[in-house]
N, CA, C and O of each residue as an XYZ file, in Angstrom:
864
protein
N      65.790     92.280     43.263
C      67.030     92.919     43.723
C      66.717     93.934     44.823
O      67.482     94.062     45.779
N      65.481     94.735     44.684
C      65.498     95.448     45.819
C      64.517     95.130     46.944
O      64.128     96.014     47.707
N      64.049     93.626     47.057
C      63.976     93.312     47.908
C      65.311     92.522     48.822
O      65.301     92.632     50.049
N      65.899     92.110     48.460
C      67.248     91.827     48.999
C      68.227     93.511     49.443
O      69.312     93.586     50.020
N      67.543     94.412     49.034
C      68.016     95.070     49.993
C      67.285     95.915     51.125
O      67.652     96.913     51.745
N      66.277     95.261     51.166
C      65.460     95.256     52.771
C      65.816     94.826     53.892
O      65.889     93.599     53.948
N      66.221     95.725     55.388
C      65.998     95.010     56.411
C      65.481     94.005     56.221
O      64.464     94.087     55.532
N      65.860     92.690     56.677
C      65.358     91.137     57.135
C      64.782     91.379     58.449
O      63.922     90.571     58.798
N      64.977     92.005     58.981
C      64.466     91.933     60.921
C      63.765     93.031     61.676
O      63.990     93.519     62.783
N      62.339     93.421     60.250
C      61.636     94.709     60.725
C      60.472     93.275     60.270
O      60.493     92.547     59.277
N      59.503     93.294     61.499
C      58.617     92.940     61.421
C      56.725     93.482     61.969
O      56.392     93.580     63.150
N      55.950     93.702     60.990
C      55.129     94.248     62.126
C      54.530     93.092     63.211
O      54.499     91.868     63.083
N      54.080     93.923     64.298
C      53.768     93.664     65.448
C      52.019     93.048     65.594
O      51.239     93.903     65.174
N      51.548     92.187     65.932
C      50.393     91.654     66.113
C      49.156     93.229     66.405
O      49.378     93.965     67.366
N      48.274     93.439     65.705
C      47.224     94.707     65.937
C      46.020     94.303     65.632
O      45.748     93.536     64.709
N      45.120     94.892     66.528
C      43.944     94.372     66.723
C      42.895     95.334     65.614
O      41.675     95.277     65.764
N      43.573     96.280     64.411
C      42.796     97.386     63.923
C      43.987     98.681     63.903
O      45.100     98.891     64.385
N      42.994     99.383     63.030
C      43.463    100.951     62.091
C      44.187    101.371     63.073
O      45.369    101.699     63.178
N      42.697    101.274     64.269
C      43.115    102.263     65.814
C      44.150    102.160     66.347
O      44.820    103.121     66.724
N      44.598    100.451     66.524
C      45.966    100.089     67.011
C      47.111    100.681     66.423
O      48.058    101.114     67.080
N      47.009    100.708     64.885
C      48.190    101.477     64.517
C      48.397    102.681     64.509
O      49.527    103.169     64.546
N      47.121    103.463     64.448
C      47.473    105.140     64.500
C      47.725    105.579     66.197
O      47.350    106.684     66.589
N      48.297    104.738     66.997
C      48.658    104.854     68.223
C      50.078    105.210     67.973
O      50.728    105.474     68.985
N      50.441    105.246     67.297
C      51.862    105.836     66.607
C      52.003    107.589     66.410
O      53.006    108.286     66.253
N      51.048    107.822     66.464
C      50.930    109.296     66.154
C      50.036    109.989     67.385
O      49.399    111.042     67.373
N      50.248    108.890     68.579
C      50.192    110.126     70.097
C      52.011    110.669     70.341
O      52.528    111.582     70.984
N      52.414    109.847     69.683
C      54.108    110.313     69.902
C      54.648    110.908     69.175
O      54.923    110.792     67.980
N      54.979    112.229     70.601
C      55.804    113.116     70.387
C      56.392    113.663     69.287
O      56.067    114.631     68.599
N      57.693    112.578     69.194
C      58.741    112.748     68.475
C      57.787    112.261     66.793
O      58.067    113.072     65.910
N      57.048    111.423     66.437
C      56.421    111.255     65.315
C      55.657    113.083     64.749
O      55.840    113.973     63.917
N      55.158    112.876     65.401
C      54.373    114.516     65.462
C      54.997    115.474     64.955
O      54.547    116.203     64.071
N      56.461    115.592     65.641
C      57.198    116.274     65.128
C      58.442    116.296     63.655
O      59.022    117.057     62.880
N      58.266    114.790     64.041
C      59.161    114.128     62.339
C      57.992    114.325     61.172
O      58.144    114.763     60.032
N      56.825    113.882     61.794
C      56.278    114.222     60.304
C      56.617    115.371     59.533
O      56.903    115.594     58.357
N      56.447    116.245     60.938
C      56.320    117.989     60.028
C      57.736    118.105     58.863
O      57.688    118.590     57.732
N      59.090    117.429     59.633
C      60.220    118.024     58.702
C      59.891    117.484     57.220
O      60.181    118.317     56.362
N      59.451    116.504     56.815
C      59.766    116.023     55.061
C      58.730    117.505     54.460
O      58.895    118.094     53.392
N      57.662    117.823     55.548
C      56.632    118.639     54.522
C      57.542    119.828     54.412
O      57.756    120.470     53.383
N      58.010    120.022     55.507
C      59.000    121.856     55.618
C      59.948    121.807     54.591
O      60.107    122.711     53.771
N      60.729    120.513     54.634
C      62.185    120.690     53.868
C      61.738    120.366     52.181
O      62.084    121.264     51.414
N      61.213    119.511     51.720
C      60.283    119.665     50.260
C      59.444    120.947     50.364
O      59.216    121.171     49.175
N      59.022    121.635     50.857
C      57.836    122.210     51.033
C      58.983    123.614     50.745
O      58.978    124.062     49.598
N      59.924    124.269     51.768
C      61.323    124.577     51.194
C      61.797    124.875     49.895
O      61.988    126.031     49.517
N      62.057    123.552     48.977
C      62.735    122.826     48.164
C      61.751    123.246     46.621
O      62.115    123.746     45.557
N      60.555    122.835     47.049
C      59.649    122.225     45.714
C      58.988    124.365     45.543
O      58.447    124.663     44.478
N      59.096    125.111     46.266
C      59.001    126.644     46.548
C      59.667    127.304     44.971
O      59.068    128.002     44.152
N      60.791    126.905     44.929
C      62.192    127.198     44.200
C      61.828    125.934     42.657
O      61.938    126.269     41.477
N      61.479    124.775     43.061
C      61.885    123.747     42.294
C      60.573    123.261     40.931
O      60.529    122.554     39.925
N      59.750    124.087     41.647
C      58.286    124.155     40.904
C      58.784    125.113     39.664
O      58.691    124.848     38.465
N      59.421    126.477     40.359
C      59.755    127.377     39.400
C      60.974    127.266     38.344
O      61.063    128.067     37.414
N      61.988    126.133     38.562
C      63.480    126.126     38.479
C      63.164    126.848     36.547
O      63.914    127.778     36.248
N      62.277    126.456     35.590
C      62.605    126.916     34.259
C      62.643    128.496     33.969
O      63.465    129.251     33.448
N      61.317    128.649     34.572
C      61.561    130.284     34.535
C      62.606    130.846     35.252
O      62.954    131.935     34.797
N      63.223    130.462     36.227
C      64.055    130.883     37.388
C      65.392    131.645     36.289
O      65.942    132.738     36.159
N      65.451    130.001     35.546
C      66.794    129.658     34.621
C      66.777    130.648     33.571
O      67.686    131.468     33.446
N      65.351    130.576     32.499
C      65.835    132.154     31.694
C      65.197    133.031     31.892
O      65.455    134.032     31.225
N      64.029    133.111     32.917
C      63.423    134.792     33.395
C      63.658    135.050     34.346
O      62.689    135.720     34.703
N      64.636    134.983     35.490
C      65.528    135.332     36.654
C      66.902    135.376     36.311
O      67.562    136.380     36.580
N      67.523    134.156     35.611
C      68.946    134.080     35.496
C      69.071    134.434     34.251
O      70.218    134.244     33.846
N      68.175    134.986     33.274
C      68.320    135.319     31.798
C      69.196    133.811     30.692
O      69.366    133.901     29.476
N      69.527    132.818     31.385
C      69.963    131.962     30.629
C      69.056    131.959     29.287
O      67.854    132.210     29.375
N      69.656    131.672     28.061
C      68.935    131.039     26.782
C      67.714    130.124     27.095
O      67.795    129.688     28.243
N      66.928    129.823     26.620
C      66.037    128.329     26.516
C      67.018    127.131     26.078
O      66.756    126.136     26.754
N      68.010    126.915     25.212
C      69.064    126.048     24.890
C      69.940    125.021     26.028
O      70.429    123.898     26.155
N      69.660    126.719     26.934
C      70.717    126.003     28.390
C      69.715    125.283     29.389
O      70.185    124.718     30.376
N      67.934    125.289     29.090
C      67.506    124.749     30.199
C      67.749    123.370     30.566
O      67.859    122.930     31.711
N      67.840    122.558     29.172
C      68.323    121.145     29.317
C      69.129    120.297     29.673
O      68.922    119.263     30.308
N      70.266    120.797     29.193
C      71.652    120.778     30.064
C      71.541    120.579     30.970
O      71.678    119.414     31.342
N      71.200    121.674     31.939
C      71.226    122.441     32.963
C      69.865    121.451     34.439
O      69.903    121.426     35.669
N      68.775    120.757     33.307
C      68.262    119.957     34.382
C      68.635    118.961     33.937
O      67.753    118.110     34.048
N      69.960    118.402     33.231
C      70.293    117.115     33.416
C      71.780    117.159     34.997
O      72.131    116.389     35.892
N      72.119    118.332     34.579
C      72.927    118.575     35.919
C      72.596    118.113     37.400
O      73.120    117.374     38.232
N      71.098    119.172     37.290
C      70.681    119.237     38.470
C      69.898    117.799     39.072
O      69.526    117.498     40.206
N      69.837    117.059     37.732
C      69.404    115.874     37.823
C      70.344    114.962     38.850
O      70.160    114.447     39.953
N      71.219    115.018     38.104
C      72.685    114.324     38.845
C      72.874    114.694     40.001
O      73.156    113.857     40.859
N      72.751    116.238     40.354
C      73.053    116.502     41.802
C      71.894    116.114     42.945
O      72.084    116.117     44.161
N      70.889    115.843     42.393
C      69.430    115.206     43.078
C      69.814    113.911     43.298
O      69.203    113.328     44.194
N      70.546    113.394     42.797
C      70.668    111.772     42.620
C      71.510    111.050     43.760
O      71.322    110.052     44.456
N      72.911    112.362     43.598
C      74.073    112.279     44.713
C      72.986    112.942     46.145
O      73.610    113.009     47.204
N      72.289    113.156     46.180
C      71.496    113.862     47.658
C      70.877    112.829     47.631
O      71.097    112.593     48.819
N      70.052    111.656     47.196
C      69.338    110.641     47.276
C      70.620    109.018     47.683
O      70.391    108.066     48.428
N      71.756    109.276     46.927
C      72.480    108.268     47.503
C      73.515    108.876     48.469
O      74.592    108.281     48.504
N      73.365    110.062     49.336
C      74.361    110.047     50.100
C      73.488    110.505     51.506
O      73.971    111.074     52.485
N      71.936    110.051     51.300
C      71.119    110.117     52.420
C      71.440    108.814     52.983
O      71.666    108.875     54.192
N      71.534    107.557     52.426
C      71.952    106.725     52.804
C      72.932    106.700     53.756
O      72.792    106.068     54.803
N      74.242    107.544     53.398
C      75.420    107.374     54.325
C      75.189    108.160     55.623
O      75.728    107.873     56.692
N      74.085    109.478     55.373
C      74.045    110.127     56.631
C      73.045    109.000     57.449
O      73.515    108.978     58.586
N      72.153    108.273     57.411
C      71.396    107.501     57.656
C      72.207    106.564     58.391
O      71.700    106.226     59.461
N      73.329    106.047     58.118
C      74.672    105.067     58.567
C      74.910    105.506     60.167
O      75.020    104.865     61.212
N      74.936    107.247     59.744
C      75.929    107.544     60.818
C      74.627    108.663     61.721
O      73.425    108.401     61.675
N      75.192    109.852     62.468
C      74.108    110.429     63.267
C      72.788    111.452     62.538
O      72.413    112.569     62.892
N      72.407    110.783     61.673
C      71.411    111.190     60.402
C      70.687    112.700     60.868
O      70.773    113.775     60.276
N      70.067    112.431     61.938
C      69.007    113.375     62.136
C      70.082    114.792     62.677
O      70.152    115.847     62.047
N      70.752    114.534     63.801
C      71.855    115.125     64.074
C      72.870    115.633     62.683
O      73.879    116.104     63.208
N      72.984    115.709     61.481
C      73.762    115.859     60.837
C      72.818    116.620     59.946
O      73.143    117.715     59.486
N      71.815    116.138     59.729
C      71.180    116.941     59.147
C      70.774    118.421     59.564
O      70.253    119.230     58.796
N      71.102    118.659     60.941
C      71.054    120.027     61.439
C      72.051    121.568     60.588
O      71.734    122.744     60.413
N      73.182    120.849     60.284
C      74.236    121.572     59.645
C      73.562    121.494     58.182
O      73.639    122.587     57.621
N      73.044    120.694     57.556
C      72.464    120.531     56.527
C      70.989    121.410     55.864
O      70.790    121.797     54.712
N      70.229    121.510     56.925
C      69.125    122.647     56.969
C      69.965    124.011     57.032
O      69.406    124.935     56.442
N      70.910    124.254     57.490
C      71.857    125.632     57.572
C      72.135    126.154     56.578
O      72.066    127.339     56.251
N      72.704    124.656     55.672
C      73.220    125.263     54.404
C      72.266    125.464     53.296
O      72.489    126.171     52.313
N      70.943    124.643     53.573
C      70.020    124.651     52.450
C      69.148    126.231     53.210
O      68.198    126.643     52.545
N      69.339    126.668     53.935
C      68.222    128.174     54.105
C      69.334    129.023     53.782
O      68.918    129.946     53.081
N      70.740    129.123     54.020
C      71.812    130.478     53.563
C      71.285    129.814     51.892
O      70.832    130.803     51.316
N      71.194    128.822     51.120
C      71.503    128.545     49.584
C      70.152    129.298     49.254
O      70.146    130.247     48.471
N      69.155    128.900     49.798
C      68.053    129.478     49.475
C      67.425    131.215     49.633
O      66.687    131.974     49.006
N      68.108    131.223     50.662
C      67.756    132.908     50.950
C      68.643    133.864     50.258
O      68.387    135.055     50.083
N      69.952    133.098     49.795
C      70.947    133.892     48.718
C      70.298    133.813     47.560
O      70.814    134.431     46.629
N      69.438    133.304     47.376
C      69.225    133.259     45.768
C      68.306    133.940     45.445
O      68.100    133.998     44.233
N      67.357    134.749     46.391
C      66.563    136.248     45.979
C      67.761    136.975     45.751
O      67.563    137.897     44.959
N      69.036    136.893     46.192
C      70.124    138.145     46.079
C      71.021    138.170     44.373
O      71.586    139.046     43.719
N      70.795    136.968     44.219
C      72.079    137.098     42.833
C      71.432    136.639     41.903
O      71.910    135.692     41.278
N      69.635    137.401     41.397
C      69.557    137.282     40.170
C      70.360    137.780     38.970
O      70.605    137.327     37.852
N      70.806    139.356     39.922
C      72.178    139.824     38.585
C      73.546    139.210     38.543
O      74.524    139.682     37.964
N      73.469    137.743     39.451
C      75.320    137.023     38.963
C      74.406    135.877     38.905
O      73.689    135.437     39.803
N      74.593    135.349     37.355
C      73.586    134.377     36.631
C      74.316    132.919     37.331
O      73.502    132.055     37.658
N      75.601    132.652     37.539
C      76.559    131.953     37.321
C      76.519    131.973     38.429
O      77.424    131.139     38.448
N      76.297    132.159     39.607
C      76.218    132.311     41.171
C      75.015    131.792     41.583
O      74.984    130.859     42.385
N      73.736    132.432     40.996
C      72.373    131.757     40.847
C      72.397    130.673     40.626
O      71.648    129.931     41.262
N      73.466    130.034     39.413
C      73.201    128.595     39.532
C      74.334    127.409     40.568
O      74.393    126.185     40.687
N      74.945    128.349     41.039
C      75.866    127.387     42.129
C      74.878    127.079     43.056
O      74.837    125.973     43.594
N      73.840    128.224     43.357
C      72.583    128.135     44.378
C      71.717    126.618     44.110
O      71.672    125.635     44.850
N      71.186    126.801     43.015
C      70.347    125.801     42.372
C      70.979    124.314     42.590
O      70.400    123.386     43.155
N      72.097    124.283     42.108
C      72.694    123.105     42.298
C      73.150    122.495     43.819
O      73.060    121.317     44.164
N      73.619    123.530     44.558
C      73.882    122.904     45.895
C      72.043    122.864     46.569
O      71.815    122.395     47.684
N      71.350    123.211     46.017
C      69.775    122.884     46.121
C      69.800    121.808     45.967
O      70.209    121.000     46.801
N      69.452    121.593     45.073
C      69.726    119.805     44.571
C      70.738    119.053     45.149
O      70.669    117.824     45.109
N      71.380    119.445     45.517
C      72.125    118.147     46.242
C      71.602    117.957     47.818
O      71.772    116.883     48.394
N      71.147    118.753     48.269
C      70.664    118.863     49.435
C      68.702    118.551     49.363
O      68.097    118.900     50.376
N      68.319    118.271     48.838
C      66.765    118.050     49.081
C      66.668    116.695     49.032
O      65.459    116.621     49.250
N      67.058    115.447     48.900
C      67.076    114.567     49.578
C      67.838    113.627     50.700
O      67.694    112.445     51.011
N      68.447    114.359     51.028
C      69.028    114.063     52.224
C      68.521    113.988     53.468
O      69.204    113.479     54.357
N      67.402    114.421     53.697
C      66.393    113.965     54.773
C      65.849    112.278     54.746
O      65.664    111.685     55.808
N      65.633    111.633     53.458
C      64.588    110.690     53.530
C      65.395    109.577     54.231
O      64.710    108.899     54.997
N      66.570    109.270     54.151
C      66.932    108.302     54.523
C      66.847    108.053     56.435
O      66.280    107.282     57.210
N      67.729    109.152     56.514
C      67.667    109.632     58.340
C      66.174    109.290     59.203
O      65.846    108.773     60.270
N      65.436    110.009     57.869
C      63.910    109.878     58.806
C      63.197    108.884     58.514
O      62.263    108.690     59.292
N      63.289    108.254     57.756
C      62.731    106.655     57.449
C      63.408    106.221     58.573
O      62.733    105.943     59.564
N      64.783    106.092     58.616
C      65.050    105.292     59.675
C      64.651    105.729     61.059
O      64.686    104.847     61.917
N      64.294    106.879     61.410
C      63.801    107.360     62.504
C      62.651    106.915     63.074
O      62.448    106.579     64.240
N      61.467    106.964     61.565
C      60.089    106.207     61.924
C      60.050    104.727     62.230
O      59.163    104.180     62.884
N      61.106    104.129     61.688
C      61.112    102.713     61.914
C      61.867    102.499     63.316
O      61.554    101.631     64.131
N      62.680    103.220     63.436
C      63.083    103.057     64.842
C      62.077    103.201     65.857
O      62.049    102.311     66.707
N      61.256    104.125     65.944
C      60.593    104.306     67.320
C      59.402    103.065     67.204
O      59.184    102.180     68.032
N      58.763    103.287     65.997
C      57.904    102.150     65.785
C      58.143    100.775     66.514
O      57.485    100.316     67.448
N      59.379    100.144     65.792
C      60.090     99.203     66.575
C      60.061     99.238     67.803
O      59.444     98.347     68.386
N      60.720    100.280     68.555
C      61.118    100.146     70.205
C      59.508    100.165     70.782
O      59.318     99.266     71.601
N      58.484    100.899     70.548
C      57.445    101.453     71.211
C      56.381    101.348     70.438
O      55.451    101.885     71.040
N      55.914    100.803     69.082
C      54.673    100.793     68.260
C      54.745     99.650     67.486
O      54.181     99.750     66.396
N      55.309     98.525     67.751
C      55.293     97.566     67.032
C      54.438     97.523     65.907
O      54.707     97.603     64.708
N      53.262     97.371     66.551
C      51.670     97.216     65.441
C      51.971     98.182     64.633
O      51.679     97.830     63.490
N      52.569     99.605     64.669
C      52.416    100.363     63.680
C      54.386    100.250     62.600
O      55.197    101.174     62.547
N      54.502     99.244     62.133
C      55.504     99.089     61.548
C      55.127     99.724     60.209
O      55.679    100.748     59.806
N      54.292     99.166     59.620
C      53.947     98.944     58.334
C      53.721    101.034     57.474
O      54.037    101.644     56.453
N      52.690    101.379     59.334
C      52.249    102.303     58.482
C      53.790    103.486     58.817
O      53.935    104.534     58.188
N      54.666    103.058     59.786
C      55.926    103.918     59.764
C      56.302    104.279     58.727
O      56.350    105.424     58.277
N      56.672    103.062     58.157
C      57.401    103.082     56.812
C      56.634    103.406     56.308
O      56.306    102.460     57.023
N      55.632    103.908     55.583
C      55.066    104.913     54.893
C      54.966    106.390     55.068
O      54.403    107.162     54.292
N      55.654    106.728     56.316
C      55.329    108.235     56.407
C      56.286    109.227     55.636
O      56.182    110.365     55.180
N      57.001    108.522     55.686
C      58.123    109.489     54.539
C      57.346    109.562     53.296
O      57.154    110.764     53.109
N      56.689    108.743     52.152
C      56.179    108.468     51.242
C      55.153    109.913     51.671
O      55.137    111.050     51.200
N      54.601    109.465     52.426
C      53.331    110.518     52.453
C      53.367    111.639     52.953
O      52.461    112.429     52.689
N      54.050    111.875     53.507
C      54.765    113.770     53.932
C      55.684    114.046     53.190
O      55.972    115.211     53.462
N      56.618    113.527     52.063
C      57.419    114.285     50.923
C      55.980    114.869     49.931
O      55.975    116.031     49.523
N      55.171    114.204     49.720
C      53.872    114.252     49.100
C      53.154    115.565     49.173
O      52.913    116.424     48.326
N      52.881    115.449     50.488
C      52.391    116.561     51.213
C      53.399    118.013     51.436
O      52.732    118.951     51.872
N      54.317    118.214     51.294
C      55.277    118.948     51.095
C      55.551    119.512     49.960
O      55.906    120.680     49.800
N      55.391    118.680     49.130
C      55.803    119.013     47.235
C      54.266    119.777     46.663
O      54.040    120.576     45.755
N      53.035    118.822     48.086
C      52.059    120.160     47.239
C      51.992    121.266     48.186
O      51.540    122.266     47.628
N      52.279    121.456     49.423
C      52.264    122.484     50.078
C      53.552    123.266     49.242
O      52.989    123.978     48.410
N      54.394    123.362     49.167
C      55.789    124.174     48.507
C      55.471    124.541     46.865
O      55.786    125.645     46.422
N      54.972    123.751     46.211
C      54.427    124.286     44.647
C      53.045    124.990     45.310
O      53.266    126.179     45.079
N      52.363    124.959     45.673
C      50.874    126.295     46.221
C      51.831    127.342     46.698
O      51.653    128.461     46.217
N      52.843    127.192     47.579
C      52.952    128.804     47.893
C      54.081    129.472     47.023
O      54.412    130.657     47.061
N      54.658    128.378     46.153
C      55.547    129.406     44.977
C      54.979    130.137     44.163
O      55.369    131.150     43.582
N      53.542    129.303     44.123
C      52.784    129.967     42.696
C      52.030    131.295     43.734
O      51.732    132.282     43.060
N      51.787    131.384     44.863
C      51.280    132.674     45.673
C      52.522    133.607     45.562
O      52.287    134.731     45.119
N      53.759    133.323     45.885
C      54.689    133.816     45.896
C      54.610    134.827     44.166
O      54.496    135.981     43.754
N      54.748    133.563     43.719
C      55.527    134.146     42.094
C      54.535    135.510     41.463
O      54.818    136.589     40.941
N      53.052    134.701     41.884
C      52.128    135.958     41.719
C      51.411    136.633     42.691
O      50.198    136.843     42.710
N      52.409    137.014     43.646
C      52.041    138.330     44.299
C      53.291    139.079     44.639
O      53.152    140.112     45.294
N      54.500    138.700     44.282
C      55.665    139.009     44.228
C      56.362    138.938     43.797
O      57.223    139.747     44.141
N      56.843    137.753     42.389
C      57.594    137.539     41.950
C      58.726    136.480     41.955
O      58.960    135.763     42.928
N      59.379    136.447     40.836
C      60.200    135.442     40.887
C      61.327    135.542     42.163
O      61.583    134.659     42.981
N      61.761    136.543     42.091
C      63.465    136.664     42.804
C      62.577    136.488     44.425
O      63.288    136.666     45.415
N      61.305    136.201     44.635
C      61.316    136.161     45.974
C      60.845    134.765     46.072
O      60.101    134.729     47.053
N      60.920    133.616     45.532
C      61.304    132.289     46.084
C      62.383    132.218     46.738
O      62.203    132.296     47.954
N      63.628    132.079     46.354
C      64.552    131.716     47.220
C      64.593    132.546     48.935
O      65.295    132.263     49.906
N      63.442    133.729     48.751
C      63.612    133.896     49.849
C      62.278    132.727     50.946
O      62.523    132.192     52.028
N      61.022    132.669     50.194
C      60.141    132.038     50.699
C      60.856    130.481     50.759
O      60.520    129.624     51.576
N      61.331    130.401     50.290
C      61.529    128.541     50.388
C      62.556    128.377     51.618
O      62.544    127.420     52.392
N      63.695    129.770     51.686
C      64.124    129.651     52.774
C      63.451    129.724     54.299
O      63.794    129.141     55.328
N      62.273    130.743     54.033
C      61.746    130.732     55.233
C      61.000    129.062     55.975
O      60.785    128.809     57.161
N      60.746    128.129     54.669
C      60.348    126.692     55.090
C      61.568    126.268     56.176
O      61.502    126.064     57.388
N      62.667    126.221     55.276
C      63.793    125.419     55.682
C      64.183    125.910     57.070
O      64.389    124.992     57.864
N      64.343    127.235     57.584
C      64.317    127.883     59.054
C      63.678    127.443     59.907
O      64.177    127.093     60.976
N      62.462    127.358     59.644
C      61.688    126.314     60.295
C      61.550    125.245     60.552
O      61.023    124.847     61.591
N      62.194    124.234     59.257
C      62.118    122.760     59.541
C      63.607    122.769     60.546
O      63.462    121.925     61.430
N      64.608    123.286     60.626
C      65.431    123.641     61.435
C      65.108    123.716     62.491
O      65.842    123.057     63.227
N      64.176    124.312     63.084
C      63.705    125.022     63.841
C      63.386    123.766     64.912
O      63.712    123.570     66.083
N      62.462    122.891     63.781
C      61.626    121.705     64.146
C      62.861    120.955     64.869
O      62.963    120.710     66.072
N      63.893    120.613     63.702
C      64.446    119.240     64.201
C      65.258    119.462     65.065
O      65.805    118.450     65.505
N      65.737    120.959     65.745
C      66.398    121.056     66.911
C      65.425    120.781     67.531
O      65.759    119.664     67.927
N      64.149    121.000     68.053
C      63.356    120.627     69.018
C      63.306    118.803     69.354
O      63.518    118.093     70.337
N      62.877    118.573     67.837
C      62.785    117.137     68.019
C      63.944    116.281     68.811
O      63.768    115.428     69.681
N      65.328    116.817     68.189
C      66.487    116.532     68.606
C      66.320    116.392     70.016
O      66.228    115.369     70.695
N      66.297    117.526     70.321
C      66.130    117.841     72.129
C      65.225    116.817     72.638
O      65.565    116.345     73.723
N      63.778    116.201     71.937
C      63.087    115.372     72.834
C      63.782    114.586     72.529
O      64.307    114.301     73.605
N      64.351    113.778     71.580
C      65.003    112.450     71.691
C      65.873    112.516     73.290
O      65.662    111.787     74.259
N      66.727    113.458     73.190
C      67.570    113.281     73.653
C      67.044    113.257     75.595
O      67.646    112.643     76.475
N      66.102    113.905     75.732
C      65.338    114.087     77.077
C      64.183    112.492     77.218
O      63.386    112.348     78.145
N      64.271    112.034     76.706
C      63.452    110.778     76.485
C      64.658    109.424     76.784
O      64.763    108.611     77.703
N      65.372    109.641     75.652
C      66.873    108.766     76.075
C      67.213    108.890     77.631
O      67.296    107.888     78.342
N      67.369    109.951     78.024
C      67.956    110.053     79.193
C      66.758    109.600     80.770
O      67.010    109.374     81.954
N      65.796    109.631     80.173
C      64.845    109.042     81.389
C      64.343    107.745     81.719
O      63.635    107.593     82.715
């Protein structure tokens, strides 16, 4: 079943070797897509490493409510994983700009309202709905350029999402746990925001080369 829902008309390109395919990564715009999955997990996994303690030694919730509470956030991870798809449809990378906005205000508010428990977790949850909403956009991004300009490197395109969410989830759990112990809990949401500013940061740039590349 989920091969029937694979592109039919991504094929790799004839390569003579490794070398041929890591010719994919003199470009630009790759260079710079890699970095966002590590920033925006890296962001994400800051906050998401910590979410139990967050829940009853930041937000004082019971231990009773942690379960619940990550079957919620479960669900709202799920709707960010199937509605990457639809941004993916439409101007993905471009849309995701407004999307990094809202995930660094969600994140940098949430050093602020450890004392409104019930506010803390509106944070958490619009977290989760927002941390996978990158993969779809940028999968299709790597496969796009690949296609137009790296044929030979099809195969390893489509793997870069796989391997920079990776790389992100352990860069973002190392600096929560620096965070948590050299500062504390209530200052994740500010560190995870400082990722997300940045991956912002990134994909307006990237944006801009697409768009200076298109035009020449």
């Amino acid at each position: 079943m989920f091969m029937l829902s694979l592109p039919s008309d991504l094929t790799q390109g004839a390569t003579t070797g490794l070398l041929d395919q890591l010719q994919l990564f003199k470009d630009k715009r790759i260079l710079l897509g890699i970095l966002l999955p590590v920033l925006n997990l890296g962001g994400v996994y800051v906050v998401y490493t910590y979410l139990r303690p967050i829940v009853t030694g930041g937000l004082h919730f019971p231990n009773a409510f942690v379960t619940p509470f990550l079957f919620i956030f479960g669900l709202a991870s799920l709707f960010s994983n199937q509605f990457s798809g639809r941004l993916a449809n439409g101007n993905g990378l471009k849309s995701m700009e407004r999307v990094f906005i809202i995930q660094a205000i969600t994140l940098i508010a949430l050093s602020f309202v450890f004392a409104m428990p019930w506010l803390g977790l509106v944070c958490l949850f619009c977290l989760g709905m927002t941390m996978y909403l990158l993969n779809s956009p940028m999968q299709m991004f790597y496969l796009a350029v690949a296609e137009q300009d790296y044929p030979q490197s099809m195969v390893l395109a489509s793997s870069l999402i796989s391997i920079f969410n990776n790389v992100g989830i352990a860069v973002g759990s190392a600096a929560g746990g620096g965070i948590v112990t050299h500062f504390g809990l209530n200052w994740l949401g500010l560190g995870g925001g400082i990722f997300t500013v940045v991956a912002l940061m990134t994909l307006l740039l990237l944006n801009r080369v697409r768009r200076q590349m298109e035009t020449e």
